[in-house]
Backbone bond lengths (Angstrom), bond angles and torsions (degrees), N, CA, C in turn:
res aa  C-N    CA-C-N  psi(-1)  N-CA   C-N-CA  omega(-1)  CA-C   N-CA-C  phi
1 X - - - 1.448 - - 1.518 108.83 -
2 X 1.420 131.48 152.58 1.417 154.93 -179.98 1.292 103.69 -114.97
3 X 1.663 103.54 144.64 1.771 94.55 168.30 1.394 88.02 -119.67
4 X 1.557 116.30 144.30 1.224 131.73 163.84 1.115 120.98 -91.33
5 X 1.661 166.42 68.02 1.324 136.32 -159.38 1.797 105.14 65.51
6 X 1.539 113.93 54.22 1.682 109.32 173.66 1.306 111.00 60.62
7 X 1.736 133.90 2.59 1.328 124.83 -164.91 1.850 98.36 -115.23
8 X 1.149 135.47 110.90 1.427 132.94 -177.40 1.440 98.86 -68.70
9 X 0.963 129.24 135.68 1.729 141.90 158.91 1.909 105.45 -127.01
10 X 1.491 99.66 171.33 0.898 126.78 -165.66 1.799 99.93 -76.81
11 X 1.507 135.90 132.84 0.819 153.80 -171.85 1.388 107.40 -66.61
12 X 2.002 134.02 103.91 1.040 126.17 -151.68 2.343 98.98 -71.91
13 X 1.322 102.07 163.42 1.808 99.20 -169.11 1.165 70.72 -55.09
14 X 1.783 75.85 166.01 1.798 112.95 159.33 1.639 111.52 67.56
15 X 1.356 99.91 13.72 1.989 85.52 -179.05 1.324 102.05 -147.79
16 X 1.538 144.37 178.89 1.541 167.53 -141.81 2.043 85.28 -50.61
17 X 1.269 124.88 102.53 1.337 133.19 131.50 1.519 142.19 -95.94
18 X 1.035 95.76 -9.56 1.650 86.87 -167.17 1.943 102.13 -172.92
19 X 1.377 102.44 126.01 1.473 104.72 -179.12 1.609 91.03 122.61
20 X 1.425 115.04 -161.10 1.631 118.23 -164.28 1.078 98.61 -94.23
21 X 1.870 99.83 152.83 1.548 121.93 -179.03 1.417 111.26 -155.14
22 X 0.805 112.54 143.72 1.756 122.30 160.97 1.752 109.40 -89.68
23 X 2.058 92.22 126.45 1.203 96.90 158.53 1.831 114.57 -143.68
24 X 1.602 93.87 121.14 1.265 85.05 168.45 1.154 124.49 -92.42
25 X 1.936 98.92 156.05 1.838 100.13 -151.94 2.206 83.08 -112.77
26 X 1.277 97.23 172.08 1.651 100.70 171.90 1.491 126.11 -66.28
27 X 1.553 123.84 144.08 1.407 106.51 -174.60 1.320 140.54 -17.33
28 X 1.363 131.37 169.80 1.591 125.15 -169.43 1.896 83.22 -102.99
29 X 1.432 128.85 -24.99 1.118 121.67 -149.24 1.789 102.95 -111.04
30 X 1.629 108.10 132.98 1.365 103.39 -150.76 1.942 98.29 -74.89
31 X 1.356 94.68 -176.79 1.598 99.52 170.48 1.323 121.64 -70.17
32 X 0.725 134.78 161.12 1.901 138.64 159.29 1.753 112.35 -68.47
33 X 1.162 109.71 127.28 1.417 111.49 -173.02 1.817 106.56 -59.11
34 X 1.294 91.14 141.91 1.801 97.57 -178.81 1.501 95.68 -131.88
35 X 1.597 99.17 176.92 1.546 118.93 -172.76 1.393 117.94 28.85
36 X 1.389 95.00 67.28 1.641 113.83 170.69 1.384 99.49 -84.37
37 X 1.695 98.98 146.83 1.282 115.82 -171.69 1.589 104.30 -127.82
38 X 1.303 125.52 153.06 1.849 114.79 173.38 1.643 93.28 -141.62
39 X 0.965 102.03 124.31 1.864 126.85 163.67 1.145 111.69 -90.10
40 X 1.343 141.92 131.41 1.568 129.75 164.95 1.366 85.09 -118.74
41 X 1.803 99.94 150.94 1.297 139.76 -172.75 1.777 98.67 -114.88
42 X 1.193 103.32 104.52 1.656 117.78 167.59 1.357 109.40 -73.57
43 X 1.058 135.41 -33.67 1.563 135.73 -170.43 1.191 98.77 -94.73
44 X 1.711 151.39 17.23 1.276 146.13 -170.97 1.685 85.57 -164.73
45 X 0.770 140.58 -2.38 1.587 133.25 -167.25 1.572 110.46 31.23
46 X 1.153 115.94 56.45 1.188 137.91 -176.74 1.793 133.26 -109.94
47 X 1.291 126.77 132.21 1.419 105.54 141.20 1.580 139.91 -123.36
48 X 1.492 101.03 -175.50 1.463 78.00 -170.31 2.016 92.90 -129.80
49 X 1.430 125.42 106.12 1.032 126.52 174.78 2.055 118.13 -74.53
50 X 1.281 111.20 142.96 1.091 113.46 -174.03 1.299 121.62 -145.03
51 X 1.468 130.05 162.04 2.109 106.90 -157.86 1.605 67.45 -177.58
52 X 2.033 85.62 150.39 1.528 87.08 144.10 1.606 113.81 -140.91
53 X 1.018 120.17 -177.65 1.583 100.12 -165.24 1.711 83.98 -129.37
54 X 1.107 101.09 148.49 1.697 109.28 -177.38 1.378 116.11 -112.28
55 X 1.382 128.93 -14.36 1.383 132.70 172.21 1.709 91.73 -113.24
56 X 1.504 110.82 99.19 1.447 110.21 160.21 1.715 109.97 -91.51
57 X 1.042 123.42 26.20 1.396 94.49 169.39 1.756 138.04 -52.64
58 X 0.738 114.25 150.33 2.099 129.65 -168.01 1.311 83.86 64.05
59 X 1.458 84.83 -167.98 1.455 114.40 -165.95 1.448 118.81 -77.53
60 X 1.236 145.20 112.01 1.909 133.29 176.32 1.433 90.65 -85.28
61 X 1.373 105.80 111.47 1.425 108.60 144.89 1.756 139.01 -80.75
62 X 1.533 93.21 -22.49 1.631 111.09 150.70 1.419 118.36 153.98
63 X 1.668 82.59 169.20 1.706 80.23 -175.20 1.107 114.27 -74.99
64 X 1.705 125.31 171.22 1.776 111.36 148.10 1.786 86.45 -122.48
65 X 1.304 80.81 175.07 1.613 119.84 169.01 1.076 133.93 -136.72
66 X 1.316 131.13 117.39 1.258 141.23 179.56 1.374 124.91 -125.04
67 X 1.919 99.53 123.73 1.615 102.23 179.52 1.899 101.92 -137.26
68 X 1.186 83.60 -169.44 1.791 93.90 -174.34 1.781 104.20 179.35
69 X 0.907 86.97 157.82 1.957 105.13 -166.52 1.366 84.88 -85.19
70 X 2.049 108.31 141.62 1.503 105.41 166.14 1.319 95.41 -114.85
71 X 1.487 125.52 69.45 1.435 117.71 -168.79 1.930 81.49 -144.25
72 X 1.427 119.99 -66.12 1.194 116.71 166.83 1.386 149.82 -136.74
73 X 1.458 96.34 -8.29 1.516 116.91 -164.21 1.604 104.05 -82.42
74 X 1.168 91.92 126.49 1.864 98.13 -166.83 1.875 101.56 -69.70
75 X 1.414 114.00 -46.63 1.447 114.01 -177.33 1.615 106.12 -95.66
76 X 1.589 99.28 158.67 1.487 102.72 165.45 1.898 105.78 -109.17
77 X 1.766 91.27 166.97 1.330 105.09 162.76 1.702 129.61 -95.29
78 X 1.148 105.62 154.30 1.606 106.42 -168.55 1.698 96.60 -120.27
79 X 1.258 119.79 121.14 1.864 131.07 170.30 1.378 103.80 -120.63
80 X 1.124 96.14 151.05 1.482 117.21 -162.61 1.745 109.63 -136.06
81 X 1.322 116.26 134.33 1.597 146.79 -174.68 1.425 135.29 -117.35
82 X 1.108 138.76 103.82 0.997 133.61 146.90 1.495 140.83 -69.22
83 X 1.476 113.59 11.06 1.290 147.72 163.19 1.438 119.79 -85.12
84 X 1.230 115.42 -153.70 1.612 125.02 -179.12 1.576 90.33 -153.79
85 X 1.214 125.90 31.34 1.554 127.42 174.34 1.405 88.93 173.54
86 X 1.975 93.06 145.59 1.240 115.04 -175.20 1.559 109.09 -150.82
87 X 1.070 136.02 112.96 1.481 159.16 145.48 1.384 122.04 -21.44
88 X 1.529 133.66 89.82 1.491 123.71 -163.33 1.572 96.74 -120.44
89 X 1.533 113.10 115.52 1.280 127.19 -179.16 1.906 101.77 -88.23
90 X 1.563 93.87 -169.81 1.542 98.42 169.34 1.664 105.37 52.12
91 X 0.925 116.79 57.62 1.544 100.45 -177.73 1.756 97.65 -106.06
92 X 1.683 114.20 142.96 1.245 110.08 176.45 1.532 116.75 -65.72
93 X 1.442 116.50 146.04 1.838 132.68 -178.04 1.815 88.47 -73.93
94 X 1.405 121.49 127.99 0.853 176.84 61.31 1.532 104.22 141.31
95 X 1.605 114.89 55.31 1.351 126.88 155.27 1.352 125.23 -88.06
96 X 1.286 119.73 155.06 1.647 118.31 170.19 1.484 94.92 -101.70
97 X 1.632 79.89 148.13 2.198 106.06 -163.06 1.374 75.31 -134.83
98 X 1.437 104.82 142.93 1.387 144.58 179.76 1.510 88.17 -124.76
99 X 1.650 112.49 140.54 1.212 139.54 -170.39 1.916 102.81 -137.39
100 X 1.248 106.73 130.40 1.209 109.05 169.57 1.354 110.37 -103.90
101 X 1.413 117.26 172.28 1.343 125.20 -176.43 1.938 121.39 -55.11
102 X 0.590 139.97 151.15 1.784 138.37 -165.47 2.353 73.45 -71.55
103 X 1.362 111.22 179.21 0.886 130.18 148.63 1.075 129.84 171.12
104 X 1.715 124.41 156.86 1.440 108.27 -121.38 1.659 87.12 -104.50
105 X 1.675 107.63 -172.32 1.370 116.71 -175.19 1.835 81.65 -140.76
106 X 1.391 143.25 127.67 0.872 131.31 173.35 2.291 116.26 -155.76
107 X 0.944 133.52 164.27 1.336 142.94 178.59 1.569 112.46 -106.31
């Protein structure tokens, strides 16, 4: 086998089949979650953040999340996932929350 661009194909005749080869495989380190989405829940004063990450390489052991009010709250909070979406209740009546990017914890 040949890798073209990460894609293995069939070894063209007449050339490298069988015996030692080098193949490099795609990073060990996964992608950064993209196409995050946020729903808010009016009947729970809630949201519900969601991403998917397209290079999973190793292991995700999980996301976190981190936000904090830019209205007063001196510290932020950190939530944590073993999903690719996460549900944040309790949200304060009528502060602005700054959300940072999901990011991963992984092997």
């Amino acid at each position: 086998m040949e890798n073209r661009g990460g894609v293995c194909l069939a070894c063209p005749s007449g050339t490298f089949n069988e015996g030692k080869g080098n193949l490099t495989t795609k990073g060990s380190v996964p992608g950064a979650p993209e196409d995050i989405t946020v729903a808010y829940l009016a009947e729970t004063n809630s949201i519900i953040l969601s991403w998917i990450v397209k290079c999973k390489n190793g292991i995700i052991h999980e996301y976190r999340i981190e936000y904090f009010s830019v209205d007063d709250s001196p510290g932020s909070k950190t939530l944590s996932t073993r999903d690719n979406k996460i549900q944040i209740g309790c949200l304060p009546a009528g502060k602005t929350l700054r959300f940072q990017k999901p990011t991963l914890s992984f092997s």
